[in-house]
C-alpha positions as CSV (number, residue, x, y, z in Angstrom):
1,X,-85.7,-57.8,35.6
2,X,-86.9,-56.1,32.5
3,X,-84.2,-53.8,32.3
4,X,-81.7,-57.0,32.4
5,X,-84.2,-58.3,29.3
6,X,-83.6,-55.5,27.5
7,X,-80.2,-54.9,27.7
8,X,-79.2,-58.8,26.6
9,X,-81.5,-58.5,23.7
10,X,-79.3,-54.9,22.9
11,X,-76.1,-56.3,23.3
12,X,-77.3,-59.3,21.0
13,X,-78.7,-56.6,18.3
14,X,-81.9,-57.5,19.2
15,X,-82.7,-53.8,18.7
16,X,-86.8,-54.3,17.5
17,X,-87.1,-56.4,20.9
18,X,-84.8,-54.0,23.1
19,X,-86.5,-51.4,21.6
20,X,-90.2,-52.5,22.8
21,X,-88.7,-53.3,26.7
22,X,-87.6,-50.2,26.6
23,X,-90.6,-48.5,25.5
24,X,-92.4,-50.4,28.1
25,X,-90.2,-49.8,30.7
26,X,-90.0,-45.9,30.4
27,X,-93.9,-46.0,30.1
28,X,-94.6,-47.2,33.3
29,X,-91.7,-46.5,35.2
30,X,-89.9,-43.3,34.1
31,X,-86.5,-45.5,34.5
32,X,-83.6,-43.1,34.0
33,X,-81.4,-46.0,32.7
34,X,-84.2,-47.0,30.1
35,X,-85.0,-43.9,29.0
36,X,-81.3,-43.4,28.1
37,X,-81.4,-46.5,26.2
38,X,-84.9,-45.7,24.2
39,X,-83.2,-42.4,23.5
40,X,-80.1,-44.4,21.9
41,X,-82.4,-46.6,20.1
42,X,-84.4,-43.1,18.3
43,X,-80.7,-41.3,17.9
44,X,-79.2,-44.3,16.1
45,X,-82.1,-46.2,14.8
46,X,-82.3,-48.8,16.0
47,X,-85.3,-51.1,15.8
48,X,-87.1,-47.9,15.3
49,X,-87.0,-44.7,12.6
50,X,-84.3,-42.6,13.4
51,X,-85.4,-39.9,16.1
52,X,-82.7,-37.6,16.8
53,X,-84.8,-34.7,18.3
54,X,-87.0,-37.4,20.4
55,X,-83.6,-38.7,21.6
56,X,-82.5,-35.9,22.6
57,X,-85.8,-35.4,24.7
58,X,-85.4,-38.5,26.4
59,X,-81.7,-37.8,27.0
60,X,-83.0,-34.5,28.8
61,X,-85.3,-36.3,30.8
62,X,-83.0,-38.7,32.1
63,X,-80.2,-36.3,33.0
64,X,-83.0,-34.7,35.0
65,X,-83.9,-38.4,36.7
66,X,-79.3,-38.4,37.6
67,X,-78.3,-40.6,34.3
68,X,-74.6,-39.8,33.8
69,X,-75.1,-41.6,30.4
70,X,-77.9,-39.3,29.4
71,X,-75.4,-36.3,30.5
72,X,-72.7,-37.6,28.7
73,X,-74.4,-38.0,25.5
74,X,-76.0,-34.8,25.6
75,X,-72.6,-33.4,25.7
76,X,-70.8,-35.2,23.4
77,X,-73.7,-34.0,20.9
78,X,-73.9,-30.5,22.2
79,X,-69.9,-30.2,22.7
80,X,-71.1,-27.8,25.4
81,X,-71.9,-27.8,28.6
82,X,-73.6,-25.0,29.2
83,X,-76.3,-26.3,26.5
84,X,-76.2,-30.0,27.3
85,X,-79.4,-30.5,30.0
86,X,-81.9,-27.5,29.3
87,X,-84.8,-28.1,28.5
């Protein structure tokens, strides 16, 4: 239910209110699919200083957890795969 919260108040630029679903989300339950989107939130800004080494962290952390989107952005910002989910 949260995760369906967070992602309306996103796709309405809600971004400071996404941004603390998110947080609490990923705090308590490690969510692959909100930890992706609190990474988006630090590598773009939004609602939050702009993060891009914390991003990528999270990123990491949910391609670990099987996010495709976390893969997928790790690549498109390493333009590699052989350095897009190390650690």
């Amino acid at each position: 239910m949260d995760n369906i919260k967070a992602n309306q108040a996103f796709n309405e630029d809600r971004f400071n209110e996404s941004f603390e679903i998110y947080t609490q989300i990923v705090s308590t339950t490690k969510d692959r699919d909100a930890m992706y989107m609190l990474g988006k939130h630090y590598y773009d800004g939004l609602g939050i200083e702009k993060n891009i080494d914390y991003a990528i962290s999270l990123w990491k952390k949910a391609s670990k957890a099987g996010s495709l989107d976390a893969q997928y952005a790790l690549l498109e910002i390493s333009q590699t795969t052989s350095q897009c989910c190390k650690e």
